[in-house]
C-alpha positions as CSV (number, residue, x, y, z in Angstrom):
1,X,10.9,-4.5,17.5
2,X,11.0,-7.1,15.1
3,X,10.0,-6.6,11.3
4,X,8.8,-9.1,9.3
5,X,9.8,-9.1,5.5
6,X,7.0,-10.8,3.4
7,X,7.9,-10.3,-0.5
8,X,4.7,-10.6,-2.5
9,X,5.5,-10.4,-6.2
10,X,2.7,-9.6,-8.1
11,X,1.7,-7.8,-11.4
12,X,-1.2,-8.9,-11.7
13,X,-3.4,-5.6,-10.4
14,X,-1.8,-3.9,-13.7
15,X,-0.8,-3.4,-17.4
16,X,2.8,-2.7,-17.5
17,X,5.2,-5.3,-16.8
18,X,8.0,-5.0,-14.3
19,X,6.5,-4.4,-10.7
20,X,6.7,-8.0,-9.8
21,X,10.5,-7.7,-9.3
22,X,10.0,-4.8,-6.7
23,X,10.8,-7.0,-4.0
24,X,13.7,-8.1,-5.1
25,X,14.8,-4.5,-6.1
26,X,14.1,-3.2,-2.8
27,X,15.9,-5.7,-1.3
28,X,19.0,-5.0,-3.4
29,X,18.2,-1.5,-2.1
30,X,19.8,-2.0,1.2
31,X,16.3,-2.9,3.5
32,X,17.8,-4.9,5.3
33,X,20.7,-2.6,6.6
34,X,18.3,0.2,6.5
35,X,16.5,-1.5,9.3
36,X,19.7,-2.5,11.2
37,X,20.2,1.1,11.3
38,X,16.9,2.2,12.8
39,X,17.7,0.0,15.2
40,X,15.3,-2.7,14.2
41,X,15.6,-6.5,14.3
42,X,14.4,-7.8,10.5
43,X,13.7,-10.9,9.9
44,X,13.4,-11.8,5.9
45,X,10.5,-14.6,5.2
46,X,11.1,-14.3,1.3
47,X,8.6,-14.3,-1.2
48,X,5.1,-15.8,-1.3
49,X,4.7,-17.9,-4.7
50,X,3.4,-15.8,-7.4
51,X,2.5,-17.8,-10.4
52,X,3.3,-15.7,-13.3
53,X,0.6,-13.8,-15.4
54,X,1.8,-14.7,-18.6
55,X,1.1,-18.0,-18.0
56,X,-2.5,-17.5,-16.2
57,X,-5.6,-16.1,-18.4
58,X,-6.5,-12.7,-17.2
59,X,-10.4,-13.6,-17.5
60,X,-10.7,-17.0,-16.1
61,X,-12.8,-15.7,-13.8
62,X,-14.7,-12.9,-14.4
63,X,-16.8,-10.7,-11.8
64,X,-20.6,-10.7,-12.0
65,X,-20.3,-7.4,-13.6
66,X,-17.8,-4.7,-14.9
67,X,-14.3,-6.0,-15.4
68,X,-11.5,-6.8,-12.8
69,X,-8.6,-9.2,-13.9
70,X,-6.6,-11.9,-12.7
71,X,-9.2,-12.0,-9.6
72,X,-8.8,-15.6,-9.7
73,X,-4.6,-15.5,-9.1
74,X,-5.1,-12.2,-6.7
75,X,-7.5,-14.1,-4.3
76,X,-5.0,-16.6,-4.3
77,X,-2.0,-14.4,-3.7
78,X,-4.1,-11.8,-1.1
79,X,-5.3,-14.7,0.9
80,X,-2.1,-16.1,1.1
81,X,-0.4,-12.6,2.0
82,X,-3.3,-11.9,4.8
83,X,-2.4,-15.7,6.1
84,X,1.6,-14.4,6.5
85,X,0.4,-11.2,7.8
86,X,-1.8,-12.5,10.6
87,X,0.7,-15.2,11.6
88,X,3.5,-12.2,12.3
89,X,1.3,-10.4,14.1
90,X,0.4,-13.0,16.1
91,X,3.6,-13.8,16.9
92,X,4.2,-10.5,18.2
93,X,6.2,-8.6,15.3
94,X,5.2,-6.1,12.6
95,X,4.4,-7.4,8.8
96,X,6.2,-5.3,5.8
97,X,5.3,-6.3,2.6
98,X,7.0,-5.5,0.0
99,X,4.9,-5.4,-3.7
100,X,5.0,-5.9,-6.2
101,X,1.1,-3.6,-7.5
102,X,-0.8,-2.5,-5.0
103,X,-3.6,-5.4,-5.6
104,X,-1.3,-7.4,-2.1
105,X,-2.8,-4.2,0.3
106,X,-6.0,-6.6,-0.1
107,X,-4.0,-9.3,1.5
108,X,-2.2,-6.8,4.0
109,X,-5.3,-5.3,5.5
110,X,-7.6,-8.0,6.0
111,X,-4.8,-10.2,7.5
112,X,-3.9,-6.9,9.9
113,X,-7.8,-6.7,10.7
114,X,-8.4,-10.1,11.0
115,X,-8.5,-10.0,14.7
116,X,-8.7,-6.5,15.6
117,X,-9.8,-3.1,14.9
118,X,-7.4,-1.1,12.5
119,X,-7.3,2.1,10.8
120,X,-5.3,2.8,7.8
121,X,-3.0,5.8,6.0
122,X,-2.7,5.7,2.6
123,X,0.2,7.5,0.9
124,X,-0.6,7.2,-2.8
125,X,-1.5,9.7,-5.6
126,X,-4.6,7.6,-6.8
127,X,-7.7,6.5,-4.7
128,X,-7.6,2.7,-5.5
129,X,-11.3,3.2,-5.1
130,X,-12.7,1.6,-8.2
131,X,-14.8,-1.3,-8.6
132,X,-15.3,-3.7,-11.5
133,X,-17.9,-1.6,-12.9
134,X,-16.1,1.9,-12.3
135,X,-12.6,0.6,-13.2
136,X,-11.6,2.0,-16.9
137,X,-9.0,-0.1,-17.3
138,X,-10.4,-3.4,-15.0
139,X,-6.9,-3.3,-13.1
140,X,-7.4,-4.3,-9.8
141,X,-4.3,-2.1,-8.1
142,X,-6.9,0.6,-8.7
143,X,-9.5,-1.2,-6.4
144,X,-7.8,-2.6,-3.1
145,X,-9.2,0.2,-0.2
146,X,-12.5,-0.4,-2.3
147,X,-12.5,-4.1,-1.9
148,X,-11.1,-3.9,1.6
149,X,-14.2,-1.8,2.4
150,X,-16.7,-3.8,0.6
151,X,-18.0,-0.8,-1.1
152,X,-20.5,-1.5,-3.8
153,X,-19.8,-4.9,-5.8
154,X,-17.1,-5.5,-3.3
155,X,-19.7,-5.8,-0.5
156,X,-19.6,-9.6,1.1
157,X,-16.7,-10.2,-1.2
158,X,-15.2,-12.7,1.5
159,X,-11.5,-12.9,0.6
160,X,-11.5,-9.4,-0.1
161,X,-13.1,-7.6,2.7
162,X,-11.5,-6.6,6.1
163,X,-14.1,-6.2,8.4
164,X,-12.1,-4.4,11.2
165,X,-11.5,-1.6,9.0
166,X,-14.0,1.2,8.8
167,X,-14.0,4.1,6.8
168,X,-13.6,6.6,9.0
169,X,-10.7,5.4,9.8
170,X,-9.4,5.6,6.8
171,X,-6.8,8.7,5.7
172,X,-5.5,9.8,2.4
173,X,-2.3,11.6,2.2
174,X,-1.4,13.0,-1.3
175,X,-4.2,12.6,-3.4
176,X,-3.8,14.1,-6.9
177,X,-5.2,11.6,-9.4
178,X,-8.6,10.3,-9.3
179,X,-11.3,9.4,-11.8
180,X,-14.3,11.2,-11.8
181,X,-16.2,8.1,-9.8
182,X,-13.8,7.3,-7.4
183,X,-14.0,11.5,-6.6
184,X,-17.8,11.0,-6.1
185,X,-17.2,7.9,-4.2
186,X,-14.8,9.0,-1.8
187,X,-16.8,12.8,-0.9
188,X,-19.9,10.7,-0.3
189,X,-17.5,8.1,1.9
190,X,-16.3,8.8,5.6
191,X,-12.8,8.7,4.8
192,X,-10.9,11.8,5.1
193,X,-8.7,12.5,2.4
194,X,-5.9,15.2,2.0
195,X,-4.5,16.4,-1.5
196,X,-1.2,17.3,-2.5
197,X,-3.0,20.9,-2.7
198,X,-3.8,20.6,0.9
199,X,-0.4,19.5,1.6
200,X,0.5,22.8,-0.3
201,X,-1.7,24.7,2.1
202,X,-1.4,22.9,5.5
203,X,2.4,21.7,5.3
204,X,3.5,17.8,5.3
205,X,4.0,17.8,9.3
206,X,-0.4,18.6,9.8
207,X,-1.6,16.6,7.1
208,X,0.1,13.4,8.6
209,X,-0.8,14.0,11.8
210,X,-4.0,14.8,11.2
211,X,-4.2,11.7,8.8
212,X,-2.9,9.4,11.8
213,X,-5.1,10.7,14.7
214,X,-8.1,9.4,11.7
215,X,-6.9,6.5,11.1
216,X,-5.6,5.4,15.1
217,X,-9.0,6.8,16.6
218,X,-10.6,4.0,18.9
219,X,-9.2,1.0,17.0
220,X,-5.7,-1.3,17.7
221,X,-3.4,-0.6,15.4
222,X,-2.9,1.6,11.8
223,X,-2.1,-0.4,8.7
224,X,0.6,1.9,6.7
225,X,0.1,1.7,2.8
226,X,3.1,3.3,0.8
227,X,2.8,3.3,-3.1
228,X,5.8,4.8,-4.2
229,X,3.8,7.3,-6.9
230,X,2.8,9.1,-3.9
231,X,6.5,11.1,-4.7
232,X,7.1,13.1,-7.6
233,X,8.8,11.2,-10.4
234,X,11.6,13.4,-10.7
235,X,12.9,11.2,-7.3
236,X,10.7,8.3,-8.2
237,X,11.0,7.3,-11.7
238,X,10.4,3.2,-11.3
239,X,6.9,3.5,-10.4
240,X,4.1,1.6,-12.3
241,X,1.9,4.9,-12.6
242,X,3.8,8.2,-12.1
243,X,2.1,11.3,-12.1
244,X,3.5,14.3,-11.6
245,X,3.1,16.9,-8.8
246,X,4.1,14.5,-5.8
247,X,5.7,14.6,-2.4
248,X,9.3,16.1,-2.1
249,X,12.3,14.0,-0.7
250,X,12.1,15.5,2.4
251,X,8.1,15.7,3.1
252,X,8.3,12.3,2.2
253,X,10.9,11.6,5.0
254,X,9.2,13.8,7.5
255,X,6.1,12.3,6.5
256,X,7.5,8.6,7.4
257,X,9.1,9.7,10.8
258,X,5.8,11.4,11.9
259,X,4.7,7.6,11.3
260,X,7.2,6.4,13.7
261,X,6.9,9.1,16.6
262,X,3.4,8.0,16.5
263,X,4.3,4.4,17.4
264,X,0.9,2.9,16.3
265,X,1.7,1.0,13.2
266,X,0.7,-2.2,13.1
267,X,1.7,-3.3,9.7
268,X,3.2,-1.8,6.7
269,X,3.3,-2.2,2.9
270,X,5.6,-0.4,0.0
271,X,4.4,-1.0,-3.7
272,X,4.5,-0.2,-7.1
273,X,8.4,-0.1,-7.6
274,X,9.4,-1.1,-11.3
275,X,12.8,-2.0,-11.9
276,X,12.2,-1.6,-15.4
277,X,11.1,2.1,-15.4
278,X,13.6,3.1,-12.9
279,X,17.4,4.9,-12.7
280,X,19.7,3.0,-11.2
281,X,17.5,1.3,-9.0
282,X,16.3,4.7,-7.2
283,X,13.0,4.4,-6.5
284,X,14.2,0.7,-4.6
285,X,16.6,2.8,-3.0
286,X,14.3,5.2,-2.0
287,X,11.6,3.0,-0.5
288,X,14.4,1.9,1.5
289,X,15.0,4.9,2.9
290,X,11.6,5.9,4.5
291,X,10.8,2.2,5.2
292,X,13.9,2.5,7.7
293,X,12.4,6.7,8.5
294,X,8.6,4.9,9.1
295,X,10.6,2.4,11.4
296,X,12.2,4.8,13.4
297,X,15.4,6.2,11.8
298,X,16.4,9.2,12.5
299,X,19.4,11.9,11.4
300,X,20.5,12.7,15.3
């Protein structure tokens, strides 16, 4: 297998500073050898350009309602991004991008889906299921699997919109953060969502593979989404929204090896890793680690 590195580094979809150096923080992490050592080929096609947000007006372009910012510069990026991601694909390798805020999984999944059917697992603490006029903050890393899915304003949103990806194939894992739309939202969706409660109840090793059997049901491939707050902060301090309550070290490594043994992924994303915020670049360190563990790395 050969992995494709695509840094996208963005902070547009958010408020604090510092997540559009993740990429280069991860790399400095190690990814690379990482790889090597799950026995993976990895090919680095540096960063996409990112013009920087200080220097771009966060309501150039406004939506026709509600508030979503810098949608001007994340079209731009996420088109670009879905472009990349396409292009590996079709050359017969697997896309990881590395974030950067979660806004690039815009660019990730419709550029996985462009051609194919695809499901999706999303390993995050938040929903990212707003929309411009559910948003309270009008940060567009809380809206990506919304835009994705065209739900509500997002509907025939072009750029946005992955048409090969249908809700019920869509799986949370580790929910514990949601606003009280984006909970109504996702009961009355098809997705299937698992909390950190039901990871309490269930065990790490069910929830994922019940959350991969959703999302690989009758389509091609499963698009991977990794926000680092999906662990607790206590092992993931760099992260753009921490909440607390997350994933152990070791659920989160079983959860990315039960990703590899079910050799289905078809491309992969890590986000939301601040330098800033982080200890001795940790978190980088970190995503490193189960990157390699979703790849196929393995203690014995």
């Amino acid at each position: 297998m050969t992995v494709r590195i695509i840094g996208v580094p963005t902070d547009y979809g958010q408020d604090r500073r510092g997540v559009d150096m993740g990429p280069s923080a991860i790399r400095y992490g190690g990814l690379s050898d990482a790889l090597a050592a799950a026995g993976v080929d990895a090919v680095d096609d540096g960063d996409l350009t990112v013009p920087r947000a200080e220097e771009r007006d966060p309501d150039s372009r406004p939506p026709s309602q509600g508030n979503a910012k810098f949608l001007r510069e994340t079209e731009e990026v996420t088109t670009a991004l879905a472009d990349r991601v396409a292009a590996t694909i079709d050359d017969g390798d697997t896309p990881l991008a590395l974030g950067g805020d979660h806004s690039i999984a815009i660019g990730s999944l419709r550029g996985s889906a462009r051609d194919a059917d695809i499901g999706a697992v999303w390993f995050d603490a938040h929903g990212d299921y707003n929309t411009p006029t559910t948003s309270p903050s009008g940060n567009v890393h809380g809206m990506p699997l919304a835009a994705a899915l065209g739900y509500n304003e997002w509907d025939g949103v072009e750029w946005a919109n992955a048409p090969g990806l249908s809700e019920e194939n869509v799986a949370y894992v580790g929910l514990r953060a949601l606003d009280d739309t984006e909970q109504a939202a996702i009961r009355d969706s098809e997705m299937t969502a698992y909390t950190m409660s039901d990871i309490d109840e269930r065990g790490i090793t069910d929830v994922v593979e019940a959350a991969l059997s959703v999302a690989a049901d009758g389509v091609d491939g499963v698009h991977v989404s990794l926000d680092m707050d999906w662990l607790d902060p206590t092992i993931a301090p760099g992260v753009g929204t921490p909440v607390r309550g997350g994933a152990t070290y070791r659920e989160a490594h079983h959860a990315m090896e039960l990703v590899a043994e079910a050799n289905s992924v078809r491309s992969m994303e890590v986000v939301e890793v601040n330098p800033v915020l982080d200890e001795s670049n940790e978190t980088a360190s970190l995503a490193t680690e189960l990157v390699a563990s979703a790849f196929g790395k393995r203690i014995l």
